[in-house]
C-alpha positions in Angstrom: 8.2 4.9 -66.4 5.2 2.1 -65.8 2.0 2.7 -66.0 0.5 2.0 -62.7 -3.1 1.9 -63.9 -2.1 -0.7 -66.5 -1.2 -4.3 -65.2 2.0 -6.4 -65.0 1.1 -7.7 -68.2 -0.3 -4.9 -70.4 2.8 -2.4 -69.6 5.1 -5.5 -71.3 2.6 -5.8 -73.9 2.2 -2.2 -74.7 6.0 -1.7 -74.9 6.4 -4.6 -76.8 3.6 -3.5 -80.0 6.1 0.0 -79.5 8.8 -2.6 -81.1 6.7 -4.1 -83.1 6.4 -7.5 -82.2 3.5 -9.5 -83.8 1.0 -11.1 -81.1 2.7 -14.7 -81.1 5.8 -12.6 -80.4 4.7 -10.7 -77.6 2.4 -13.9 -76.4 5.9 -15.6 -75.8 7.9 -13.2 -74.9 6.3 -12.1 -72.2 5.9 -15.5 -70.5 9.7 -15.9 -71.0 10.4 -12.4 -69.1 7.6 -12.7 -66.6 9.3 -16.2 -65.4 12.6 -14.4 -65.5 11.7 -12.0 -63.0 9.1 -14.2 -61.3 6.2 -11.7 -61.6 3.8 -14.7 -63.4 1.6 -14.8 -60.5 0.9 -11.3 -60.3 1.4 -10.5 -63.7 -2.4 -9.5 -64.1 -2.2 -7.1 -60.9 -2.4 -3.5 -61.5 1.3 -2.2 -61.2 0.2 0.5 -58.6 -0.2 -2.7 -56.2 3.4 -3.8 -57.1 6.0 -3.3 -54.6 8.9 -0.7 -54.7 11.1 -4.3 -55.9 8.5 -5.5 -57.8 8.2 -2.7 -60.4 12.2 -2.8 -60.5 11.7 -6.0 -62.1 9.0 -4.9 -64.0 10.6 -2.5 -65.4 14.0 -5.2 -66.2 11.8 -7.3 -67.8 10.4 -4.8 -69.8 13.8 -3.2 -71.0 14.7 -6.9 -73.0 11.6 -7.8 -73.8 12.9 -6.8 -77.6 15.9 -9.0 -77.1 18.2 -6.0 -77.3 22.3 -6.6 -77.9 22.9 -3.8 -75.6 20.9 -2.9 -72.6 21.7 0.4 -70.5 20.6 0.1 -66.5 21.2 3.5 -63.9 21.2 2.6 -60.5 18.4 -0.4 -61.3 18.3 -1.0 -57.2 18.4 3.1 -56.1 16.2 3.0 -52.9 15.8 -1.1 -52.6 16.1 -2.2 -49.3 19.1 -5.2 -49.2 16.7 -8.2 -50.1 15.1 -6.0 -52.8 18.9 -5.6 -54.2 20.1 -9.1 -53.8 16.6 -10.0 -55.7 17.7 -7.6 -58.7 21.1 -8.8 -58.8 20.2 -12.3 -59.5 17.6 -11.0 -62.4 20.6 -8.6 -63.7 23.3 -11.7 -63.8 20.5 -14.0 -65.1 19.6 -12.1 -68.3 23.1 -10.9 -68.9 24.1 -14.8 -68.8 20.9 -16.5 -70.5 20.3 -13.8 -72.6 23.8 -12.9 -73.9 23.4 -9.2 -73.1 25.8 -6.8 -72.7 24.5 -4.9 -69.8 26.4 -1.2 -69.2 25.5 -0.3 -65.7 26.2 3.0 -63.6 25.6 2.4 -59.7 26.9 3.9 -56.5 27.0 1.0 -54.8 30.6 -0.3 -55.2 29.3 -3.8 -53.9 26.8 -3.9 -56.9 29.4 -3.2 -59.0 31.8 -5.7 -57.8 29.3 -8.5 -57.5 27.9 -7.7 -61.1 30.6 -6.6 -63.5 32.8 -8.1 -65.5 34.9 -4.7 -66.1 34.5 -1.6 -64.0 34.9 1.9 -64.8 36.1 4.8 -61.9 34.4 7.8 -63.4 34.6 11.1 -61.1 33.7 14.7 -62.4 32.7 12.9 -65.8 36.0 11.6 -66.5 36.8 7.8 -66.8 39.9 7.9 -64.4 40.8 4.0 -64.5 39.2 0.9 -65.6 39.6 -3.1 -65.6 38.2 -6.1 -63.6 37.4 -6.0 -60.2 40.0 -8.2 -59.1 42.5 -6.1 -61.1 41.5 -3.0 -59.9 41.6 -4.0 -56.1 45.0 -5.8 -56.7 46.5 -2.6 -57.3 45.7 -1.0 -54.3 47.1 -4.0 -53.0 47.8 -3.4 -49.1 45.5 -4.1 -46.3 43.1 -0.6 -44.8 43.3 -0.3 -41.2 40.6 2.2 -39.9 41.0 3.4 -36.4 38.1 5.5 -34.7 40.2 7.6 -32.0 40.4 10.9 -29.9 42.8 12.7 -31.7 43.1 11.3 -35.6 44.7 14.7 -37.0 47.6 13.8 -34.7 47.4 10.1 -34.8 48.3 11.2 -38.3 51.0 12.9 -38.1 53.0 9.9 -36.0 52.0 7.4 -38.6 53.3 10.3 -41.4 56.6 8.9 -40.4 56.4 5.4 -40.9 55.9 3.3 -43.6 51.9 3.5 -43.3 49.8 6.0 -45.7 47.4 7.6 -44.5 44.4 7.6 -46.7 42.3 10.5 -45.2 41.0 11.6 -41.9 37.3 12.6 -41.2 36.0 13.9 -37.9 37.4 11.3 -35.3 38.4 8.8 -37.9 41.9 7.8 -39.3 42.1 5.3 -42.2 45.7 3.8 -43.4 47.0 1.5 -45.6 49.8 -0.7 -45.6 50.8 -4.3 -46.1 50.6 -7.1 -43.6 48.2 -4.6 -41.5 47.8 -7.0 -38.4 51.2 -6.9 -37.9 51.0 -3.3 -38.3 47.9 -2.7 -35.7 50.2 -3.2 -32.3 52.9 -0.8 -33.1 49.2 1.9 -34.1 47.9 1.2 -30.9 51.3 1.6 -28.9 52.4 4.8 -30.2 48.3 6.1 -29.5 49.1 4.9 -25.8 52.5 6.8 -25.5 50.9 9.9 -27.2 47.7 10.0 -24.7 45.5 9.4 -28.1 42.6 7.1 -26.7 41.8 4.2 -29.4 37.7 3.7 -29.4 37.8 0.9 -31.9 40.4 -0.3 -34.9 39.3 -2.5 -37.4 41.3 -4.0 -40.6 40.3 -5.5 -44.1 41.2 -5.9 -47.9 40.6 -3.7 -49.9 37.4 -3.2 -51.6 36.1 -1.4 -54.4 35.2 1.9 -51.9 39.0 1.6 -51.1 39.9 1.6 -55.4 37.7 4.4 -55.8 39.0 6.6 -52.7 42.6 6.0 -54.4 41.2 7.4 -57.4 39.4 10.2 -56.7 40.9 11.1 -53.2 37.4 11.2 -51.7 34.4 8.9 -50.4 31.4 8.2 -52.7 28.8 10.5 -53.0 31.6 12.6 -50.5 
C-alpha cells in the first residue's frame, strides 16, 4: 500500500532504499518511472491528493522501480472508471515493451486481458482449464453469438434445440446461441419466434470474444 502522508516522490524513494539502491540509483530511477507514468508534475504532492488513477500508477511505477525480470499485477485497474483503465493500459504495455518485463496478470475484465496479453489463461475454481493467445483461444469457439432478448427464452430454446444452433445458456428473458454464418441464421430465429407467439424485444449478433471463450469453458458468466 502507499503511504498517503508521504509524497509521489518519497513512497518511490522509500521503496527503492528497501532494494537497496544507492542515491544516484534511486535519483535516476525515479525520474525514469515518474515520466513513465507521467506523475513528474505532481510527483512532490502528497499521495492522499492523488486520484483513485493516479495512485494506480503510483503504485506501477513503484513495483519496477528495481528493474525486476518478473512483475506480478492483480486487477491493477479494479474500480478505475474507463479512462482511468485505458490510462493504465498504456503504462502496463509500455513497461512490459520498454522494460522487457514479463508481466503475469490476473483480471476480470476479459477486455483487459485481450488487449494486454500475449497468452491467456481460463482459470475457474483454481484450475487452469485452457490457455493460449487470444486470437487462438477465440478461434476455437469459432462461430458467431447471437443474443436475443425475448418473452419466452426457455421455449425459444427448445425450438432452436432442434436445429443446428447451440444454445449457450438462458438467463431471465435472454437466449444466447452460437452458430456459424449467424446473420444468415437471425431470419429463420425471428420467424420461428413469430409462429410460436414468442415476442422478439431486441437480437443482436457478434464474434466471439474472450467472455464468449470463458463461458465455453466454465459453462458460466464471469463473476456468475
Amino acid at each position: 500500500a502507499l503511504d498517503t502522508e508521504l509524497t509521489g516522490r518519497e513512497n518511490l524513494d522509500f521503496h527503492a532504499r528497501m532494494y537497496g539502491l544507492s542515491r544516484k540509483e534511486r535519483e535516476e530511477r525515479i525520474e525514469y518511472v515518474l515520466n513513465l507514468v507521467d506523475l513528474v508534475d505532481r510527483a512532490d504532492d502528497l499521495v492522499r491528493s492523488y486520484s483513485g488513477g493516479m495512485k494506480r500508477r503510483l503504485e506501477i511505477a513503484r513495483s519496477f522501480m528495481h528493474s525486476p525480470e518478473v512483475l506480478f499485477l492483480d486487477e491493477p485497474t479494479l474500480g478505475l472508471d474507463a479512462r482511468a483503465r485505458f490510462t493504465v493500459w498504456n503504462y502496463i504495455k509500455r513497461l512490459n515493451k520498454e522494460e522487457g518485463i514479463t508481466i503475469f496478470l490476473t483480471t476480470h475484465y476479459m477486455e483487459e486481458a485481450d488487449k494486454l496479453s500475449d497468452r491467456v489463461a481460463i482459470i475457474n475454481n483454481g484450475k487452469i482449464l485452457v490457455m493460449g493467445k487470444p486470437k487462438e483461444l477465440k478461434n476455437r469457439i469459432g462461430k458467431d453469438v447471437i443474443s436475443i432478448m425475448c418473452s419466452h427464452p426457455e421455449k425459444l430454446r427448445e425450438i432452436v434445440e432442434r436445429t443446428d444452433l447451440n444454445v449457450v445458456r438462458t438467463t431471465n428473458n435472454l437466449l444466447v446461441v452460437s452458430v456459424n454464418h449467424g446473420e444468415e441464421k437471425i431470419p429463420m430465429i425471428v420467424e420461428v419466434a413469430n409462429e410460436n407467439g414468442i415476442r422478439i424485444e431486441s437480437i443482436s449478433l457478434h464474434k466471439p470474444n474472450l467472455d464468449d471463450v470463458f463461458l465455453h469453458y466454465t459453462g458460466r458468466k464471469l463473476g456468475g
